[in-house]
N, C-alpha and C positions, 0 to 999 in steps of 0.2 A: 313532428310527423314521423311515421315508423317507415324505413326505408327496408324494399326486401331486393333478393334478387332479378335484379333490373334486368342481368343481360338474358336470362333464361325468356321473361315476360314481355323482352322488347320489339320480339314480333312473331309473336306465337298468333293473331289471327293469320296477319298475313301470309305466315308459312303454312298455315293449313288452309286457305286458299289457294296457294299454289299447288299442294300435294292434290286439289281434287283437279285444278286445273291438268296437273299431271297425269294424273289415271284418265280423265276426259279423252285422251290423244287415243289409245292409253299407251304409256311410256313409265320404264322401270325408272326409277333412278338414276341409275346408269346408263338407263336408254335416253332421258333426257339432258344427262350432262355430255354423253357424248355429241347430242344433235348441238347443243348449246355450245360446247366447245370450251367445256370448262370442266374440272374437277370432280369425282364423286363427292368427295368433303364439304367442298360446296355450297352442290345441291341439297346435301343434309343437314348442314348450316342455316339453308336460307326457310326450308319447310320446316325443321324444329325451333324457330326462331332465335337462336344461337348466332346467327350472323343475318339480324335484320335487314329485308332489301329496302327500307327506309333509308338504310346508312347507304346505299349505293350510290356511286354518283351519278347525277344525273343524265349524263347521255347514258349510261351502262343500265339505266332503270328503262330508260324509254326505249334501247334496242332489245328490251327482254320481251318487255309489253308487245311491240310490236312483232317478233319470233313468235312467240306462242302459240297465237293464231293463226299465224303460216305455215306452223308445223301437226297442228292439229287440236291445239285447245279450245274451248270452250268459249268461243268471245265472249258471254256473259260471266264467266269467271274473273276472265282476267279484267274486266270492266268492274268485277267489284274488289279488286286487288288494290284501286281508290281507297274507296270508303272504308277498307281493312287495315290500311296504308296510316287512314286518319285516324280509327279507332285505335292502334297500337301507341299512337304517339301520344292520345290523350291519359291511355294507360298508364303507360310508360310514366308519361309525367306526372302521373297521380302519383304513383308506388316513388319514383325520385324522384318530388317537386324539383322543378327547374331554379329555382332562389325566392327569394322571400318577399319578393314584390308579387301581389295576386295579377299583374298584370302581363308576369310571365308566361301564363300557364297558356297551354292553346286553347280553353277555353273563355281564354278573355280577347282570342284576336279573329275570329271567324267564328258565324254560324253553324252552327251543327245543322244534319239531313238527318231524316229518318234511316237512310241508307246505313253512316257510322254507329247509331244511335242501337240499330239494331246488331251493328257486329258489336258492340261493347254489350247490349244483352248478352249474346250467344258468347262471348268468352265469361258470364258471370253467373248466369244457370242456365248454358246449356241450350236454349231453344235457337234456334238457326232462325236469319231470317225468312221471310218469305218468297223475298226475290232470289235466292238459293235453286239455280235448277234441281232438278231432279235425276239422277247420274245412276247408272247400274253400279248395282253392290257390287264393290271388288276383294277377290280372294288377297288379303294380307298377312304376313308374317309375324308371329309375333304378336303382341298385346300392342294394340293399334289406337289413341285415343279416338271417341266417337264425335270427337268436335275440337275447339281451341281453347278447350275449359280451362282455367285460370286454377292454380291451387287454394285448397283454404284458408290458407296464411297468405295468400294474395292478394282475394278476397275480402279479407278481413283489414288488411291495408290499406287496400283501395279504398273500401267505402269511410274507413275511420281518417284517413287523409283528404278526401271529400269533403266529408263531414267537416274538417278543420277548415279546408277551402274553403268552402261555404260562407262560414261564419268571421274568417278575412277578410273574402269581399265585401260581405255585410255592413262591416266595421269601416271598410275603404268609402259604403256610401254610394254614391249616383255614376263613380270614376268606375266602378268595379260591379256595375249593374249586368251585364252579358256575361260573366263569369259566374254571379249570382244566381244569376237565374236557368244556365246551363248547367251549374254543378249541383242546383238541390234538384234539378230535375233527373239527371241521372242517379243521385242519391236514391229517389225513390225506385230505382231498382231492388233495394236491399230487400230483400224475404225476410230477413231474422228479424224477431221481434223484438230485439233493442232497437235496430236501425228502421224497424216499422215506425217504432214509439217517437225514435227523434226526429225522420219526415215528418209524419202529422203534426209535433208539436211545433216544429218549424216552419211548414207551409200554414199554420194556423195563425203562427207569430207574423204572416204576410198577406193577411185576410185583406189588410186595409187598402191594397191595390184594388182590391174587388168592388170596393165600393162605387170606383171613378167611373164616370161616365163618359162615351167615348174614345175618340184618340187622344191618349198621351202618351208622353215618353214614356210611362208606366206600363203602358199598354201590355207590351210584349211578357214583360211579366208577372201582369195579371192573367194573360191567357194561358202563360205555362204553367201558374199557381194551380188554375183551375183545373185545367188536364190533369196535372198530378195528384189533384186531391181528388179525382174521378180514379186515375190509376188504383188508389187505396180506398175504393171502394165508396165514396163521398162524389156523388153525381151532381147533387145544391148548386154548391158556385158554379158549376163548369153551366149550367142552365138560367143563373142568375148574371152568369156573366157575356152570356147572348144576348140576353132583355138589356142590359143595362150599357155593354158596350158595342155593339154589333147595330143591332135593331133601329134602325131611324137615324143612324150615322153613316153615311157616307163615305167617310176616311177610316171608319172604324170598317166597315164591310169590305171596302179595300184592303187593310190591310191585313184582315183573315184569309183574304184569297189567294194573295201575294204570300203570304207566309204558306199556306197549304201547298202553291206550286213550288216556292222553296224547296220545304221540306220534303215534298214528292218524289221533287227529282224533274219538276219542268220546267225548272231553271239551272240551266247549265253554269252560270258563273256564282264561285264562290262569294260569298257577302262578308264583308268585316266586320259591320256592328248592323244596329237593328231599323237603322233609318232607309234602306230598303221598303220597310210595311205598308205607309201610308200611299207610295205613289200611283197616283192615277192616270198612271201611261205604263203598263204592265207588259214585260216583255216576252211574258208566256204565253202558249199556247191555250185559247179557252180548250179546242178539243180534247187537246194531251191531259190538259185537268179532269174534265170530264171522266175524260178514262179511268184514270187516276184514283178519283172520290169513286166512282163506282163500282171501282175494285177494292177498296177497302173498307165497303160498307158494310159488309157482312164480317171484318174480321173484327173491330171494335166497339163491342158491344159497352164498354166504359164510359167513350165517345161521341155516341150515337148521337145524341141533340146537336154536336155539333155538325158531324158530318152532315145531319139530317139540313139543318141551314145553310152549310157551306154550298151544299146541290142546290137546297131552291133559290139561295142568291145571285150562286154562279147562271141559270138557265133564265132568272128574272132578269139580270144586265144580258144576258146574250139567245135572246128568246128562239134564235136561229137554228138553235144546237140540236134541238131534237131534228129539222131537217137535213142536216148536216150529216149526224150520223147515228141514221135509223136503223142500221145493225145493232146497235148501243139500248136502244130504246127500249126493244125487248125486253133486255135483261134486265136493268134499270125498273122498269113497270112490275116486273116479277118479284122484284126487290122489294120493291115501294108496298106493293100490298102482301105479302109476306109482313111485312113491319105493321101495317096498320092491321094486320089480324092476329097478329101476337099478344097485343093491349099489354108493351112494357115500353111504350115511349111517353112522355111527358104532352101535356097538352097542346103546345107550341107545338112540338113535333107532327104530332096527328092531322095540326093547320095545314104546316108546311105539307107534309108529304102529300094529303089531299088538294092541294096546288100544284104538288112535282104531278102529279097522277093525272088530273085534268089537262095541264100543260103537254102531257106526252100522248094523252087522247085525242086530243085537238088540235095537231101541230101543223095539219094540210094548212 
């Protein structure tokens, strides 16, 4: 694997989370090392990621977290100084594998969130995620990067050390399955058309999860198989994979919900592996979901069949929801036929949402 410079890369998100958490107050540099009570060096350490706050120690990480916000930052910033936290270390261990066992990697020992999932976008082309407030442009000095973008030799590390990963766990078999299935789904971020070429031939080489029916251990990465071959533009499985493992199962419908609150962010506790999916005592919030799926309805058009079932499943088990919260309902109905007068959703989809639609007409 090609090793580059690690210490420049080892928290470039998190330091440019904290730089906007910084302007948030707004506090120079030096206005916020004086408040903190440390160094200007520092603080230009920790925002260039040259002196990672990952490596800090722990109580020194958690009185920072909690300063911030008492001095003026952005509790939504410093709230995703987490998930930036997570993304730099997956990084990090991409560009210097941690040793030669694939069970090193922190990809084999916790679930990923959309939360990290999108800070390691935004350091690989650029696009921020969406939970990103929105902060008034500030006057800076200087050529100022527009984001925590990764160099092209990074880059290029990264994804071809992935790539290497990938095909490790592969080889490791069923030991090495959450590594598997977390590292070729980040792979399919690669844009270039080598690393397009080797996703698709590789989530093609993993078709054969697509076939099972139901919950199995397979489960989970048939459903990320499908996603990412929806990602590259291949919508089939990810619709074939509703009908065949979702649809009239049970544990299978469970465990698409549970995994969506996961991945949302309406479940607070981190998960080690993937046997979280199946249970059927759920410790999220149906509303917070709610919210959740119907605020991402509009942004993934890739995904759309699935979202379009994850909603009419979630309000089939909890029929209460549109009483609950009829502020929601509006927007949600606006959505719903918006989608059905479009005519780009799949058969199935047209059912469902002509069911979300009734169901929210009829809620007295």
């Amino acid at each position: 694997m090609s090793p580059v410079n690690r210490k420049r890369a080892g928290g470039t998100i998190t330091g440019y989370v904290l730089r906007l958490a910084r302007e948030s107050i707004p506090a120079t540099q030096s206005g916020l090392a004086e408040r903190l009570g440390v160094d200007l060096a520092t603080v230009q350490g920790w925002e260039s990621g040259r002196r990672p706050l990952m490596n800090m120690k722990a109580g020194a990480l958690l009185d920072l977290r909690r300063r911030l916000p008492a001095i003026g930052a952005d509790p939504a910033l410093v709230h995703l100084m987490d998930a930036a936290m997570d993304a730099d270390r997956v990084i990090t261990s991409t560009l210097d594998p941690p040793g030669a066992s694939p069970g090193d990697h922190p990809l084999a020992v916790w679930v990923h969130t959309r939360a990290t999932a999108h800070m390691i976008a935004w350091a690989l082309n650029g696009t921020p995620p969406r939970t990103l407030p929105t902060l008034p442009s500030q006057r800076r000095r200087g050529a100022v990067p527009p984001g925590p973008v990764l160099t092209a030799a990074e880059k290029n590390a990264f994804f071809s050390n992935l790539r290497e990963t990938t095909e490790a766990a592969h080889r490791a078999g069923d030991s090495a399955a959450l590594l598997r299935r977390q590292a070729l789904y980040l792979a399919s971020y690669d844009r270039g058309p080598g690393g397009s070429a080797w996703t698709i031939h590789t989530l093609h080489g993993h078709r054969g999860v697509l076939s099972l029916r139901g919950w199995s251990p397979h489960w989970p990465e048939a459903r990320s198989t499908a996603t990412a071959l929806a990602r590259q533009g291949d919508p089939q499985p990810l619709i074939d994979f509703i009908d065949r493992a979702l649809v009239d199962d049970d544990a299978g419908e469970a465990a698409n919900l549970n995994y969506w609150a996961y991945w949302l962010g309406a479940v607070p506790a981190p998960q080690a592996d993937d046997r979280f999916m199946p249970d059927r005592d759920p410790v999220w919030d149906p509303i917070t979901l709610l919210r959740l799926l119907v605020a991402g309805l509009h942004e993934a058009p890739g995904y759309i069949d699935l979202y379009v079932h994850s909603l009419w499943a979630l309000l089939h088990a909890h029929s209460w929801l549109p009483q609950a919260v009829p502020s929601l309902v509006g927007e949600l109905d606006l959505r719903v036929q918006r989608l059905l007068d479009g005519g780009r959703i799949s058969a199935r989809s047209r059912r469902e949402l002509g069911a979300v639609h009734y169901r929210l007409q009829n809620r007295s």
